[in-house]
Backbone as numpy.savetxt, mean C-alpha at the origin, in Angstrom:
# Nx Ny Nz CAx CAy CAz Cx Cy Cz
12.03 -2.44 -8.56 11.35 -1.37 -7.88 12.38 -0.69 -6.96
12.39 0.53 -6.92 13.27 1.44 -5.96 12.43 1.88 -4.80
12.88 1.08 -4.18 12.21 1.69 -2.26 12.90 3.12 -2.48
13.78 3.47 -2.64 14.56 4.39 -2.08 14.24 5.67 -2.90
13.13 5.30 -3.66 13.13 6.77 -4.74 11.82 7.92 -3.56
12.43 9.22 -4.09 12.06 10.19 -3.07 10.41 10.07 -3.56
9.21 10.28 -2.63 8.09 10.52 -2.91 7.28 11.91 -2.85
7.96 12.34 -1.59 7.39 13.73 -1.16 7.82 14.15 0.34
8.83 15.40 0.09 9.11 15.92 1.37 9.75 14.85 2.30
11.05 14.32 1.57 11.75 13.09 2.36 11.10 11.82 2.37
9.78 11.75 2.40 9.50 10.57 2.33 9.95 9.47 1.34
10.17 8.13 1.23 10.16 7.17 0.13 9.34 6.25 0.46
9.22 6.02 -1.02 8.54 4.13 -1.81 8.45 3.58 -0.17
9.82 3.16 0.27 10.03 2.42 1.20 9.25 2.87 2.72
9.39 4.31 2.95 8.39 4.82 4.00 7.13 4.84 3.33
6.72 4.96 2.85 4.96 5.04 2.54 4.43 3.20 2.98
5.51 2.09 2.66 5.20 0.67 2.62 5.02 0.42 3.87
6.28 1.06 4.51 6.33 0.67 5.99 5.39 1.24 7.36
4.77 2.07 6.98 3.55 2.66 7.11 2.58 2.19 7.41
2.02 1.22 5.89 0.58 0.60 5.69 0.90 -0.76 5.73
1.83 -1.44 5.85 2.11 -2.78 6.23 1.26 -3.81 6.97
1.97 -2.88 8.30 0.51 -3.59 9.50 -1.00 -3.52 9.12
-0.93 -2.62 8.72 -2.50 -2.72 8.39 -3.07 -3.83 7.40
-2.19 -3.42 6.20 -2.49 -4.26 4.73 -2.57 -5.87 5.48
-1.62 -6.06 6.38 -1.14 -7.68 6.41 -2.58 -7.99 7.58
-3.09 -7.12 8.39 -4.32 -7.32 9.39 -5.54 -7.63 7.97
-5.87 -6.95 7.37 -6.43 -7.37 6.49 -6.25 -7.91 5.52
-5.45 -8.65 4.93 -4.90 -10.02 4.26 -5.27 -10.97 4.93
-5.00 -11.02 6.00 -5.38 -12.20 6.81 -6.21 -12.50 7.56
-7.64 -11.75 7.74 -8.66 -11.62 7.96 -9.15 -11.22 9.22
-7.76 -10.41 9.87 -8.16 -9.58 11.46 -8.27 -8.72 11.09
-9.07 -7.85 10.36 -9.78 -6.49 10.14 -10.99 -6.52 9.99
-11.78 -5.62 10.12 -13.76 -5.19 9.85 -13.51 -5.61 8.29
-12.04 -4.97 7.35 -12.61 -4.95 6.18 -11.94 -6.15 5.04
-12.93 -6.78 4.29 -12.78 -7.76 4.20 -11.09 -7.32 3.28
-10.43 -8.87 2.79 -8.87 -8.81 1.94 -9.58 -8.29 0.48
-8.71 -7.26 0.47 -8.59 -6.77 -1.48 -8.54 -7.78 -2.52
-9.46 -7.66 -3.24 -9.50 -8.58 -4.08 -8.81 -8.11 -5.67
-8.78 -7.27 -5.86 -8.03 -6.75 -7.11 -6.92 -5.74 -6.75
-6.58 -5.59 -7.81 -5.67 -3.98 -7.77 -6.33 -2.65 -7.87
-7.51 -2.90 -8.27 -8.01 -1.78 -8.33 -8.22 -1.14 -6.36
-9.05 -1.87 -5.81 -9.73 -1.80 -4.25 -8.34 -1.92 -3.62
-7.39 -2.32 -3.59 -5.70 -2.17 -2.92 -5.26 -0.59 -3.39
-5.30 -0.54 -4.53 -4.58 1.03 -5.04 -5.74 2.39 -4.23
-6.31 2.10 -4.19 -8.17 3.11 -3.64 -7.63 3.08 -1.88
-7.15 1.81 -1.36 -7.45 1.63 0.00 -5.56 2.21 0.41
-4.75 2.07 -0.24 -2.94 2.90 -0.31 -3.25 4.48 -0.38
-3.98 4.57 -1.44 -4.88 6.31 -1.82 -4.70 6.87 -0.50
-6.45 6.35 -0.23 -7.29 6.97 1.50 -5.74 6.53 2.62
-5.23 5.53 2.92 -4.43 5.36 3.90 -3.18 5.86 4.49
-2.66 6.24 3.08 -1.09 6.38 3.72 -0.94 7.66 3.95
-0.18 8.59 4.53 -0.18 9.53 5.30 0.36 10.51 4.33
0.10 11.75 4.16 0.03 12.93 3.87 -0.01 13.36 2.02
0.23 12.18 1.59 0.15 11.92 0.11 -1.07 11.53 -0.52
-1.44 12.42 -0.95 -3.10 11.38 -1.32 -3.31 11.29 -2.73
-2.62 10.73 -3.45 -1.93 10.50 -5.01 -1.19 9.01 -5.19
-2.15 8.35 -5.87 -1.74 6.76 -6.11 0.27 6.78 -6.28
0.65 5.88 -5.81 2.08 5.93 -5.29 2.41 4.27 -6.37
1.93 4.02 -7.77 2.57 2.81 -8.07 3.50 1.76 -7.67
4.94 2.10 -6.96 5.47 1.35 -6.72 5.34 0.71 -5.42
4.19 1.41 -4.55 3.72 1.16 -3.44 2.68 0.26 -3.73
1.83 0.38 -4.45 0.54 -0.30 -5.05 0.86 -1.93 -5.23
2.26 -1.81 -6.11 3.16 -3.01 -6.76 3.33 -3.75 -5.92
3.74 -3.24 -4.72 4.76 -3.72 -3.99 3.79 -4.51 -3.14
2.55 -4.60 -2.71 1.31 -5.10 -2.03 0.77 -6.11 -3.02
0.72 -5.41 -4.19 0.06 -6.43 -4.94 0.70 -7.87 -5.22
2.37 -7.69 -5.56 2.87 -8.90 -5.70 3.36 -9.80 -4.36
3.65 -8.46 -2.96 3.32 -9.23 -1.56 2.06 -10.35 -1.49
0.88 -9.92 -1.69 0.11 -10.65 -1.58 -0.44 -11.68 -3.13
-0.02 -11.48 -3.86 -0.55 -11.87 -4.87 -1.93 -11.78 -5.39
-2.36 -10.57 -5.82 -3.58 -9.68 -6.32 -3.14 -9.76 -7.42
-4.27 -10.23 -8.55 -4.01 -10.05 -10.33 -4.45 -8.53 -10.06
């Protein structure tokens, strides 16, 4: 996976991750209202709505959570 590939308007892979991190890892571990993602589908939906100014599934961002946490 390339963190470093451009996404939009300077942004990268690697900024969009570093972004939703804190959040993703608050809810992984069960300090959030909303419960941990259970598939890839509800992780790729919740990267969608979250990450900032891109609102177009970002795959290598998706990836990169899914195999962090280990989501089939």
């Amino acid at each position: 996976m390339a963190l470093s590939t451009h996404i939009w308007e300077g942004w990268t892979v690697q900024d969009f991750i570093e972004v939703l991190q804190p959040q993703a890892d608050m809810i992984m571990s069960g300090q959030s209202w909303r419960k941990p993602f259970r598939s890839r589908s509800e992780l790729e939906a919740w990267c969608k709505d979250n990450q900032p100014y891109y609102k177009q599934t970002i795959p290598a961002v998706v990836s990169y959570f899914v195999n962090r946490y280990g989501i089939t």
